[in-house]
C-alpha positions as CSV (number, residue, x, y, z in Angstrom):
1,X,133.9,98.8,78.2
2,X,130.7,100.5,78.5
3,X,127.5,98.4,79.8
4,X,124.5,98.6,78.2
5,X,122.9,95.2,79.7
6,X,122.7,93.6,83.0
7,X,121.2,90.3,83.9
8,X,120.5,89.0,87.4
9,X,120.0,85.8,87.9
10,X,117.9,84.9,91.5
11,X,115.0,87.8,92.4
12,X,115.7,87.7,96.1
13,X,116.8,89.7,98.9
14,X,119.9,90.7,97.1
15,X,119.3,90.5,93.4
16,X,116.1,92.2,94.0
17,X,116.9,95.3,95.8
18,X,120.5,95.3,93.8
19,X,118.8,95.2,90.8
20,X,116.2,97.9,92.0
21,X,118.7,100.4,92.8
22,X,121.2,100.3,89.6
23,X,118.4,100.6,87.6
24,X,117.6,103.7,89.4
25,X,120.5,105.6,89.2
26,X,121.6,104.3,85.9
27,X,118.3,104.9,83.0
28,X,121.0,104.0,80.1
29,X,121.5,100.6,82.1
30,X,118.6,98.0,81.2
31,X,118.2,95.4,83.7
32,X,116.5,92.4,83.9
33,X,116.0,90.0,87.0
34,X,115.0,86.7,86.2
35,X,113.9,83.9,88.4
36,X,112.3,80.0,87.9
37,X,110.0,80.8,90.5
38,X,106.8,82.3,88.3
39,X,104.9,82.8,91.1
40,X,108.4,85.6,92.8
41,X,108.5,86.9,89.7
42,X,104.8,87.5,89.1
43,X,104.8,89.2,92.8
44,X,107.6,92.1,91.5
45,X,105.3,92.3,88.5
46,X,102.2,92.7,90.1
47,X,100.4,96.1,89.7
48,X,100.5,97.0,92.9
49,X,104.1,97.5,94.1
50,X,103.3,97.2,97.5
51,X,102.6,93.9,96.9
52,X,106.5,92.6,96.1
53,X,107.9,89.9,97.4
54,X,110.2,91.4,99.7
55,X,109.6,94.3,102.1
56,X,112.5,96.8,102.9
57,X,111.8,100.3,103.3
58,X,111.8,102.8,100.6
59,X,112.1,99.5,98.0
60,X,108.6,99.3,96.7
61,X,108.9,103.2,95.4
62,X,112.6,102.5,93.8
63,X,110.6,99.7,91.4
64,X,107.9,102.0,90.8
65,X,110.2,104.6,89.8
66,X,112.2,101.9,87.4
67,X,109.9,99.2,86.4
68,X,109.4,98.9,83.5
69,X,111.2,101.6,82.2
70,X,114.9,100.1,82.4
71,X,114.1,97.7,85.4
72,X,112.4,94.2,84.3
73,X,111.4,91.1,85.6
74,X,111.1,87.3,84.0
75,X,111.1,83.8,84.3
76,X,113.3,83.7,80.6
77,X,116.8,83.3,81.6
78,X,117.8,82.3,78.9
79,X,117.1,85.0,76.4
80,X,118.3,87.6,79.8
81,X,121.7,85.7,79.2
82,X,122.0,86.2,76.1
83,X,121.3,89.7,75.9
84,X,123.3,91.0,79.0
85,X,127.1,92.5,78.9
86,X,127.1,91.6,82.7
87,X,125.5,88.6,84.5
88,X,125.1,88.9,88.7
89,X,124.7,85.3,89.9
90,X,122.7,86.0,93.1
91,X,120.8,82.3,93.9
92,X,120.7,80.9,97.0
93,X,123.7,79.3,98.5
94,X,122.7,77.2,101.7
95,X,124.3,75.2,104.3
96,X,125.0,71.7,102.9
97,X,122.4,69.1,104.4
98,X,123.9,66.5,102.5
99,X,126.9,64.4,101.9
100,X,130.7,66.2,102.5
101,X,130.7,68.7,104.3
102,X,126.8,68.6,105.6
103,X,126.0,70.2,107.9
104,X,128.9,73.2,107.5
105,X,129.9,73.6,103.8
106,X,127.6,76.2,101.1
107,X,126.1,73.7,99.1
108,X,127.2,75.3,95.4
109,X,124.3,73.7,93.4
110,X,122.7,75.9,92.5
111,X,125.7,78.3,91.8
112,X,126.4,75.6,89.3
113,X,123.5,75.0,87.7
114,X,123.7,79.0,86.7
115,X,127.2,78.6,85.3
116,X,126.3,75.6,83.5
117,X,123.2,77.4,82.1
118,X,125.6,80.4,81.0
119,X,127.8,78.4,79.0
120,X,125.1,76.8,77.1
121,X,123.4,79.9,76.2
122,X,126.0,82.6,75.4
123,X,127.5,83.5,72.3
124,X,129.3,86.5,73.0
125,X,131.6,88.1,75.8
126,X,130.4,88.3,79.5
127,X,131.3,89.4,82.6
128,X,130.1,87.1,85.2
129,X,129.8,88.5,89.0
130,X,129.4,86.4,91.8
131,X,127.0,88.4,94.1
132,X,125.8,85.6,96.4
133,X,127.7,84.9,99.3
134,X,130.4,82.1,98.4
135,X,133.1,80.1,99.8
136,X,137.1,81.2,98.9
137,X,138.1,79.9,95.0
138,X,134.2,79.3,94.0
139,X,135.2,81.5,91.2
140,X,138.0,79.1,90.2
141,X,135.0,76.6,89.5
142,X,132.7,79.3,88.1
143,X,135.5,79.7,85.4
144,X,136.5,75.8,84.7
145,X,133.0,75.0,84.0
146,X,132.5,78.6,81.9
147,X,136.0,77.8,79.4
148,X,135.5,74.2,79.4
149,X,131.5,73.6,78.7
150,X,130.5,76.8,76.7
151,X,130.4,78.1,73.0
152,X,134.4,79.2,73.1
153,X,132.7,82.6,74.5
154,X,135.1,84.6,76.9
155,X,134.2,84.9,80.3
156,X,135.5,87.8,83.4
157,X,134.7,86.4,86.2
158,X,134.2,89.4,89.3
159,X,133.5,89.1,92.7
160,X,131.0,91.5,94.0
161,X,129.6,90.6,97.8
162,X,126.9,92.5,99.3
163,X,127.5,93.9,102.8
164,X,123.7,94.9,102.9
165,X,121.6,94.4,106.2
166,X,118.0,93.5,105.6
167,X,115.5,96.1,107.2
168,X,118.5,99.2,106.0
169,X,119.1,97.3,102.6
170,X,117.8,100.4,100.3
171,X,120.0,103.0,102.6
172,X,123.3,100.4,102.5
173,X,123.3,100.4,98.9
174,X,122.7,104.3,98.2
175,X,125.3,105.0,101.0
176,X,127.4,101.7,101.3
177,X,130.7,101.9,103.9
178,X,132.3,100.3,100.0
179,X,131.5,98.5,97.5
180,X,134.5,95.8,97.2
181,X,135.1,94.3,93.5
182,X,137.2,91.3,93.2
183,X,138.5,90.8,89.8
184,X,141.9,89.4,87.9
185,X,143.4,92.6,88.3
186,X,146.9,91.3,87.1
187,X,145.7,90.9,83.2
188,X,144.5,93.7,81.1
189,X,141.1,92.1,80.4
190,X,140.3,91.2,84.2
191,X,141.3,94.7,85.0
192,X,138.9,96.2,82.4
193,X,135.9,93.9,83.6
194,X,136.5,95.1,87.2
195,X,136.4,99.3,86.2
196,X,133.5,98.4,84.0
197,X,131.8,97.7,87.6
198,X,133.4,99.9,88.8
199,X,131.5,102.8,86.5
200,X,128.0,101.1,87.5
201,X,128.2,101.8,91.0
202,X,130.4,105.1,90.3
203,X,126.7,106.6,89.1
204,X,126.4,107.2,92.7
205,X,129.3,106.2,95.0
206,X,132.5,107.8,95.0
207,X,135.5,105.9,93.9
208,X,137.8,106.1,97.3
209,X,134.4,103.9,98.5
210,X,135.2,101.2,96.0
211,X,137.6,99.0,96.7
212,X,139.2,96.9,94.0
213,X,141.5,93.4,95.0
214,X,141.9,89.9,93.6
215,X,138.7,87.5,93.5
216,X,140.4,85.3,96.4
217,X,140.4,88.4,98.5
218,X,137.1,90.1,98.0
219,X,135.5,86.3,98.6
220,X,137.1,85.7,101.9
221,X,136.5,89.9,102.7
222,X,132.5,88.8,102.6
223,X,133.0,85.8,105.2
224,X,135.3,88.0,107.4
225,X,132.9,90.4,108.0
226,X,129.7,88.2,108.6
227,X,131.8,86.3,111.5
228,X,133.5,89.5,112.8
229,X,130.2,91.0,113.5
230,X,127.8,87.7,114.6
231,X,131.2,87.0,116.7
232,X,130.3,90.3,119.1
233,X,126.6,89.0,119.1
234,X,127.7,86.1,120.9
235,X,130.1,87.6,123.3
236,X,127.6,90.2,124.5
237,X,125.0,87.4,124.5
238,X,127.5,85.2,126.5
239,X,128.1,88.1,128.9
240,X,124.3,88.3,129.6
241,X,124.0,85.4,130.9
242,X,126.9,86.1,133.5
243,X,125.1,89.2,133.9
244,X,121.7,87.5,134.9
245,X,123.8,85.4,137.4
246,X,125.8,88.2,139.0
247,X,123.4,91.3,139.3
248,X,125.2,93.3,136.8
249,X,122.8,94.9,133.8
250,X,124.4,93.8,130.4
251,X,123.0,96.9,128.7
252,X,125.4,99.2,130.9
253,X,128.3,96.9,130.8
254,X,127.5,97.0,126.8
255,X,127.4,100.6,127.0
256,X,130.6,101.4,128.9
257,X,132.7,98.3,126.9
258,X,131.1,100.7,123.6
259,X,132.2,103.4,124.8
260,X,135.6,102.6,124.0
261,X,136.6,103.8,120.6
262,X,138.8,101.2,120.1
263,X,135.5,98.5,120.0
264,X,133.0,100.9,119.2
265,X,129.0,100.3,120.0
266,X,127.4,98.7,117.3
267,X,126.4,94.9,117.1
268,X,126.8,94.9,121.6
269,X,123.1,94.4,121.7
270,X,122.0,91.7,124.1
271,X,119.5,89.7,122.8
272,X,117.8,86.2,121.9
273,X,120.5,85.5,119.4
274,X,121.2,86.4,115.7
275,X,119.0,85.2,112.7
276,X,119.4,86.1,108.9
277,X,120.4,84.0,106.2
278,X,124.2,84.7,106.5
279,X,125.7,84.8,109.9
280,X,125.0,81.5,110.5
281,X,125.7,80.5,107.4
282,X,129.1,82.3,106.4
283,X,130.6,81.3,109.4
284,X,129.7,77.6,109.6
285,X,131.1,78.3,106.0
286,X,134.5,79.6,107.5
287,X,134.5,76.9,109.9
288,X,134.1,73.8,106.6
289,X,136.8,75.6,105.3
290,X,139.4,75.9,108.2
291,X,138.8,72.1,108.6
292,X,139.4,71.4,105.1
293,X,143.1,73.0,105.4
294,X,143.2,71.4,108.7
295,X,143.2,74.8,110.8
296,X,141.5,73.0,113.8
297,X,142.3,75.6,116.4
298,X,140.8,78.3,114.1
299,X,137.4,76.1,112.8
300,X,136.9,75.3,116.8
301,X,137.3,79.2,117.6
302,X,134.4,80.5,114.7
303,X,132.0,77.7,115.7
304,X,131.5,78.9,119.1
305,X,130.3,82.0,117.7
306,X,127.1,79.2,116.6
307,X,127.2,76.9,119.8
308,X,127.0,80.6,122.1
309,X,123.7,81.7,119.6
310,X,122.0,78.6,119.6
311,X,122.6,78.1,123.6
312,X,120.8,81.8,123.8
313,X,117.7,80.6,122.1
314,X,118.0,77.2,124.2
315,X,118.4,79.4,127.5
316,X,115.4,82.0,126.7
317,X,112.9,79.3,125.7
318,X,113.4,77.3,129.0
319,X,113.7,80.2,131.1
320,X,110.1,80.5,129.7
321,X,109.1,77.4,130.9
322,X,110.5,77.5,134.0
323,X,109.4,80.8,135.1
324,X,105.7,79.6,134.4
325,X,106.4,77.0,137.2
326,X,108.1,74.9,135.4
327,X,105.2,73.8,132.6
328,X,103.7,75.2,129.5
329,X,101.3,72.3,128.7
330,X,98.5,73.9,127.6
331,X,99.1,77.5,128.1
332,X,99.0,80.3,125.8
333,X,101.9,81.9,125.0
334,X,101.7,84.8,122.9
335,X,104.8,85.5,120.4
336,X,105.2,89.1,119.2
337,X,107.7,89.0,116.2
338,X,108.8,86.2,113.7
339,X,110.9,88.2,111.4
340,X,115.3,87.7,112.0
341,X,114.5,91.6,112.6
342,X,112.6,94.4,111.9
343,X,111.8,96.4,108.4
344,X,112.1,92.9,107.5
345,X,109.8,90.0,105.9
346,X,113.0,87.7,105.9
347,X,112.8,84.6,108.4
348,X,115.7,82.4,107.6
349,X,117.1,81.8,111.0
350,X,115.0,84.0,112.9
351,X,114.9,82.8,116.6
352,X,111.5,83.1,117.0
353,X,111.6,80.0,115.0
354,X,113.6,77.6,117.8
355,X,112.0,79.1,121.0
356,X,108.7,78.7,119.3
357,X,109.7,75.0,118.6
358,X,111.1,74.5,121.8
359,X,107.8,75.6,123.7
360,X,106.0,73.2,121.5
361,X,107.5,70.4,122.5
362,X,106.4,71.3,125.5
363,X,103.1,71.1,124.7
364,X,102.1,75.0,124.7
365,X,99.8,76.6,122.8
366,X,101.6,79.2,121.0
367,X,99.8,82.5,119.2
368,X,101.5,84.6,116.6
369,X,102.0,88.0,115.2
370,X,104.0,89.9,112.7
371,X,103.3,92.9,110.9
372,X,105.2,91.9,107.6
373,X,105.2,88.0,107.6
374,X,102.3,85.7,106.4
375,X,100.9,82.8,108.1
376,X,101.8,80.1,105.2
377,X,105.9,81.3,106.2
378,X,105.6,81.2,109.9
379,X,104.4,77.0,109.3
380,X,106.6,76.8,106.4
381,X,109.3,77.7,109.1
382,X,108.0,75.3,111.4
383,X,107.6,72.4,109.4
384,X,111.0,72.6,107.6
385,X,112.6,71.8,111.1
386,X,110.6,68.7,110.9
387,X,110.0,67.8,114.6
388,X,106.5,67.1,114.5
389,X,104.0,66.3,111.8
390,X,103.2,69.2,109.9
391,X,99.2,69.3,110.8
392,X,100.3,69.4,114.4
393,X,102.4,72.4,114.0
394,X,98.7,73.9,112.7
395,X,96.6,72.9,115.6
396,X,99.2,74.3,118.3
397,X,100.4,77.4,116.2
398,X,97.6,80.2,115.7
399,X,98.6,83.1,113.9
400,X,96.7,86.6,114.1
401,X,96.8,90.2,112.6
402,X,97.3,92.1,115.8
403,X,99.1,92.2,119.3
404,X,96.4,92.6,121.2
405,X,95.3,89.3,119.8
406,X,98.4,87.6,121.2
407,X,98.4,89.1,124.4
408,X,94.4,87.8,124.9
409,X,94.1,85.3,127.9
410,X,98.1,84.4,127.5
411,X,100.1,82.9,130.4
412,X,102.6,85.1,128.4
413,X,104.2,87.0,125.8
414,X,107.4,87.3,124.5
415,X,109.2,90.2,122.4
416,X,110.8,88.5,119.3
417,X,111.6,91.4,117.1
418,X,112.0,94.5,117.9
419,X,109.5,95.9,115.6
420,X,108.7,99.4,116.3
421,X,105.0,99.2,117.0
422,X,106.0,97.4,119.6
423,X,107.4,100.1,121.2
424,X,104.6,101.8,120.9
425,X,102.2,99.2,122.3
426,X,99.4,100.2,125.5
427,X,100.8,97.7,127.4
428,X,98.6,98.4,130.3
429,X,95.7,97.0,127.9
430,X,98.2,94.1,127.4
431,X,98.7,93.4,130.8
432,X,95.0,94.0,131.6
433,X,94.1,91.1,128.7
434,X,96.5,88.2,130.2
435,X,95.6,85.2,132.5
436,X,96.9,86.6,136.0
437,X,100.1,86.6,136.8
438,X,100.9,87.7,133.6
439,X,104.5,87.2,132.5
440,X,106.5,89.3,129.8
441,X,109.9,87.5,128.0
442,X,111.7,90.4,126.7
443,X,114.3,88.9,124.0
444,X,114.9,91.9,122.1
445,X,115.1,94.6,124.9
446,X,112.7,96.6,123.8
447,X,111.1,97.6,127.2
448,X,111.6,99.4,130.4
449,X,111.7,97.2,133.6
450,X,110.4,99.7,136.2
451,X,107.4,100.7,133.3
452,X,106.5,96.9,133.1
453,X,106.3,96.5,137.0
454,X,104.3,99.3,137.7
455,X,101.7,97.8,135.2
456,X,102.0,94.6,137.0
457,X,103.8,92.3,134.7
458,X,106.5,89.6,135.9
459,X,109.2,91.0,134.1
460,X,112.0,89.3,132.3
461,X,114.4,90.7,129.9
462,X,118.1,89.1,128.2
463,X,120.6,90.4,131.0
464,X,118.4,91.9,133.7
């Protein structure tokens, strides 16, 4: 089975990118993106590919390169559908805020609605690949609504999770650790769907890097792996609070405990806690669905991966406030940072977000930059937590287009995402531009202790 037409349904930070790079590396491919939202869809067609909707490095020359040669985006999904051999489903799946499960449980909407819109439109064969990140058996569903609402059209249905990390998305999907299909690998049709994916991505991985099991598998292989990793987050972050308490410096304790091959380095980085748009999610996710087989022990063990990251946002706002003698009212504290991380636009999570929050309800005046986010997200952020009215969040929030503009008469600033430039800051002009004593929050670890005192700041950093 040879494809000759792909359709991806959701234009964001994984159909997008996805999308980007298979039509790169296979030109006999065509593939078209398609989204509800005109005014996404307008932004990856606009003339100038710098201005995309998403920012990841090396992205915006990748659609150059393919747009509109074999790489197309649109707001018709329905003539997409019906042209593609192979449909991605890559829509948002959130955290239910509703109803059963709220609160824990990926709210499968809109996972529906595309399944529901498949079956209505197609009139011959398709493979269907779940891309977005989904609980264990959504493809069970996927397939009941696919044989039992459509046109008597035969569906595949493949699991296909991303492992990318927003920031290295473009480098994770030309060099991925593996590419892991999910597929009914037991019948002859399922096991020719999954090597007809298997040949897209073979364009430029090699096969011992793509993994092939059942759909169950591959779906639960996606949660796994978000929890194992936000799981050594949290322990790190728990241990730099002991550290803070004790004397010991959580970056050489991380350092020697990475050392070990056995646990290896990566992910033992201290900081404010983790952000993104799955960590949180997948393993509140994991949790819903421990509970719904009853697996208390287990659900009570994942969630306090969560309780430990939220308490680390908790503790680093209010250590804030009480190092500034124990009030914020009315003081300027600069932010550097609102992105989850850097080489990112994405803020889903980010903890900027809750400290910010936190030190308003304190009654601070809070000033914010970011090289790659706009001012209309940062209060879009701020007024879906809905803790104050909305023009409130507007009169206490002030964003700007530089750091020196933060830094500018502030009681404080604090590090928020470890964006390079921020490395590479004169923070002797910072220090010289901030109300005396002039405190620096270090959440990200970006900084020196000895540099910072010898240009006079009160120095605090996760762990020191």
């Amino acid at each position: 089975m040879k494809i000759k037409n792909i359709c991806c349904i959701g234009a964001g930070y994984v159909g997008g990118p996805t999308m980007a790079v298979i039509a790169q590396k296979c030109p006999e491919i065509n593939v078209t993106v398609v989204d509800i939202n005109e005014s996404r869809i307008a932004a990856w067609n606009d003339e100038d590919v710098n201005n995309i909707p998403i920012y990841e490095p090396g992205l915006s020359n990748i659609v150059d390169e393919a747009r509109g040669r074999n790489l197309f985006f649109s707001t018709d999904v329905d003539a997409a559908i019906d042209q593609a051999d192979m449909i991605f489903i890559s829509v948002n799946t959130p955290t239910k805020t509703y109803g059963i499960g709220k609160g824990m449980a990926a709210d499968l909407k809109f996972i529906e609605l595309c399944a529901r819109q498949i079956a209505r439109v197609a009139t011959t064969d398709k493979i269907v690949v779940e891309k977005s990140t989904l609980p264990v058996r959504t493809a069970e569903a996927l397939r009941n609504i696919l044989d039992n609402t459509g046109n008597g059209v035969k569906y595949q249905i493949l699991s296909n999770p991303e492992f990318l990390a927003e920031g290295t998305a473009v480098d994770d999907l030309m060099d991925p650790d593996r590419v892991l299909i999910g597929g009914d690998i037991d019948t002859a049709e399922g096991a020719e769907a999954v090597e007809a994916l298997v040949d897209v991505y073979a364009h430029w991985i090699d096969r011992d890097r793509i993994l092939t099991t059942n759909v169950w598998s591959s779906e639960l292989s996606k949660l796994t792996a978000n929890a194992f990793l936000a799981q050594r987050v949290s322990s790190i972050n728990s241990l730099s609070e002991l550290c803070e308490k004790t004397g010991a410096d959580v970056n050489e304790v991380a350092k020697a405990v990475g050392m070990d091959s056995r646990i290896g380095p990566k992910f033992l980085q201290s900081s404010v806690g983790f952000g993104g748009s799955c960590f949180q999610k997948d393993i509140l996710n994991l949790v819903y669905i421990a509970k719904s087989y009853g697996l208390h022990e287990v659900a009570d063990y994942w969630e306090q991966v969560i309780i430990m990251n939220d308490h680390q946002k908790r503790r680093f706002a209010a250590n804030i406030v009480k190092t500034l003698f124990n009030t914020v009212s009315g003081k300027k504290i600069g932010i550097l940072g609102w992105a989850f991380k850097k080489d990112t636009n994405d803020t889903r999570e980010s903890a900027a977000i809750y400290v910010v929050d936190y030190l308003l309800n304190e009654q601070a005046e809070v000033v914010v930059y970011d090289p790659k986010v706009k001012a209309e997200q940062i209060y879009a952020d701020l007024d879906y937590l809905n803790t104050r009215p909305e023009a409130e969040n507007r009169a206490s929030v002030t964003i700007v287009d530089n750091s020196h503009a933060v830094a500018e008469n502030a009681h404080a600033v604090a590090v928020l995402t470890e964006w390079d430039e921020f490395k590479e800051l004169d923070w002797k002009a910072v220090y010289t531009s901030m109300l005396k004593p002039a405190f620096l929050f270090d959440g990200r670890r970006l900084l020196n202790r000895a540099e910072k005192e010898q240009i006079g700041f009160e120095f605090y950093a996760i762990g020191s």
